[in-house]
C-alpha positions in Angstrom: -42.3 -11.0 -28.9 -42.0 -10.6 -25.1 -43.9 -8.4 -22.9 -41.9 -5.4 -21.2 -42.2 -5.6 -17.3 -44.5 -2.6 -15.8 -42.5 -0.7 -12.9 -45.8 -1.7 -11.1 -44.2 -5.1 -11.4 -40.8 -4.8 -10.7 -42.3 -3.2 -7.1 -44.3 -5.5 -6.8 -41.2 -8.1 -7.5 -39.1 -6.2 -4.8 -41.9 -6.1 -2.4 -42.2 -9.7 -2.0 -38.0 -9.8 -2.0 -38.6 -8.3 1.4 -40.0 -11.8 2.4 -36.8 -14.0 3.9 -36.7 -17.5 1.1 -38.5 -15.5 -2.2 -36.1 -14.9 -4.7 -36.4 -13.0 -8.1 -37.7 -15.6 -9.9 -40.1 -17.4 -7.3 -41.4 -13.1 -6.8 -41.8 -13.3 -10.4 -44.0 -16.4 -10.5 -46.1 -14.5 -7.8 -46.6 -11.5 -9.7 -47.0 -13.4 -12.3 -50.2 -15.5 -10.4 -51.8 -12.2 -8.9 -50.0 -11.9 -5.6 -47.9 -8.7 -5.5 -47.7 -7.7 -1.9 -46.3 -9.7 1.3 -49.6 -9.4 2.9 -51.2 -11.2 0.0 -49.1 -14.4 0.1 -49.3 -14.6 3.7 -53.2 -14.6 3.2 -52.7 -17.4 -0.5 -54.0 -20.1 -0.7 -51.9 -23.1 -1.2 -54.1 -24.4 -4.1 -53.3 -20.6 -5.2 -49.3 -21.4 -4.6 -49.1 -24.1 -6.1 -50.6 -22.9 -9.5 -48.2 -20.2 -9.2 -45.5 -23.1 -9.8 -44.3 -23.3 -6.3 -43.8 -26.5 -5.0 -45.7 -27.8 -1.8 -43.0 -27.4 0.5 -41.9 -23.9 -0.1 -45.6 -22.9 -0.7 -45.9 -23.5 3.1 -42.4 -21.6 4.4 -43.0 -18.7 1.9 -47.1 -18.1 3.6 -45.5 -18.4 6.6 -42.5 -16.2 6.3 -45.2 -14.1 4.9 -47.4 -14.0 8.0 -44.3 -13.9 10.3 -42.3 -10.5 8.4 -46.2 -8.7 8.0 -46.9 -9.6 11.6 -43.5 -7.6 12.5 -44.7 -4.7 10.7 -47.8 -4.3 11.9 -46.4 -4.7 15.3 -43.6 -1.7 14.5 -46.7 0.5 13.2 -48.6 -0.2 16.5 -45.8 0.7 18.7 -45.0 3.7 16.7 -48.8 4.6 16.0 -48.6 6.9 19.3 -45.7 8.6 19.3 -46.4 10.1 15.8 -50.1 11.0 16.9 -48.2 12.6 19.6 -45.7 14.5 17.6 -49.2 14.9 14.8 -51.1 16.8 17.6 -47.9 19.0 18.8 -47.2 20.3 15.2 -51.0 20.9 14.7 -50.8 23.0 17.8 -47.8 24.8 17.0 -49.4 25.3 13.6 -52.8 26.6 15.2 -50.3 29.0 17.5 -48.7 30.4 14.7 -51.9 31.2 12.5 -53.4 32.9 15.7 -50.5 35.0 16.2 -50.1 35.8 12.8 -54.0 36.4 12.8 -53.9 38.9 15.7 -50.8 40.8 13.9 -52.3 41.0 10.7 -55.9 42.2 12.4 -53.7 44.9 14.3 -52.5 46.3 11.0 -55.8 46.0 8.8 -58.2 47.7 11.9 -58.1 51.3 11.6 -57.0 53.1 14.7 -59.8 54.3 16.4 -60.3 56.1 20.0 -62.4 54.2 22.4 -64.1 56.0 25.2 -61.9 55.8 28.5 -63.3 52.7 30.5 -62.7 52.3 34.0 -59.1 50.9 34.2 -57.6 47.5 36.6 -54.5 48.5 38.1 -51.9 48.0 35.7 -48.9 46.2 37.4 -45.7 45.9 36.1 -42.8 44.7 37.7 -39.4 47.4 36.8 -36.7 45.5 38.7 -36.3 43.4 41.8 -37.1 46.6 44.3 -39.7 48.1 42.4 -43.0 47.6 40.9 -45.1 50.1 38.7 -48.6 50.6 39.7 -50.7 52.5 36.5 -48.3 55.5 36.7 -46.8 55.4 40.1 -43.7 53.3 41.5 -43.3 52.1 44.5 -40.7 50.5 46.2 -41.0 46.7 47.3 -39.4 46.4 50.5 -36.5 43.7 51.0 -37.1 41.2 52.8 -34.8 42.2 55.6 -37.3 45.1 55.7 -40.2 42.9 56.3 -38.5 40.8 59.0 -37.5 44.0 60.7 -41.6 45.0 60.9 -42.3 41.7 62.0 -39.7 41.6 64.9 -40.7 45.4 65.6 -44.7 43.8 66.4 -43.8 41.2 68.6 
């Protein structure tokens, strides 16, 4: 009788694929031995290697292919490590924006309308249109500036 493969092993089998010189069946002596990652047979042993049933030679390129395609990653995840914190924090933001808004609105409808006692009111100013401005309840007219160079000229 033969054993089935688990899928845990035939990932593990493509997973050290990934390395450049392992093959199917040189991934399957690894699995095989203990080693299922690429990280782990950068970090074998040879005596570890060679009981796998690799010979001494390609032992040595596979550790080192190893070590050279895990360094790569780990370099890519370091470059890219701040750019997705960035892009982590911005979404977190937006997120926190949303829930306050979304907080306020559902406050607004859930508190019962009540009347507050008249407190002494700032100036409320809002600008209409290019030539006016509404102070509280009165408009007034914003002079152009041909207006105000006109004063000026009229002073000296």
């Amino acid at each position: 009788m033969s054993k089935k493969k688990s899928s845990g092993d035939d990932k593990a089998i493509a997973n050290l694929q990934t390395v450049p010189g392992v093959g199917k069946s040189t991934a399957q002596k690894l699995v095989n031995s203990g080693i299922r990652t690429a990280n782990q047979l950068a970090k074998a042993s040879m005596k570890k290697l060679l009981a796998a049933g690799l010979t001494s030679g390609m032992a040595t390129k596979l550790a080192a292919a190893a070590a050279k395609n895990t360094g790569k990653k780990v370099a890519a995840k370091a470059k890219a490590a701040p750019k997705k914190a960035a892009a982590k924090a911005k979404t977190i933001a937006m997120s926190a924006k949303t829930a306050a808004v979304k907080g306020k609105s559902k406050a607004k409808k859930k508190a019962p309308a009540k009347k507050k006692a008249p407190a002494k009111k700032k100036a409320a100013v809002t600008k209409k249109d290019d030539k006016t401005v509404e102070v509280r309840s009165k408009t007034l007219a914003t002079p152009s500036l041909k207006d105000l160079l006109k004063r000026i000229k009229k002073k000296d």
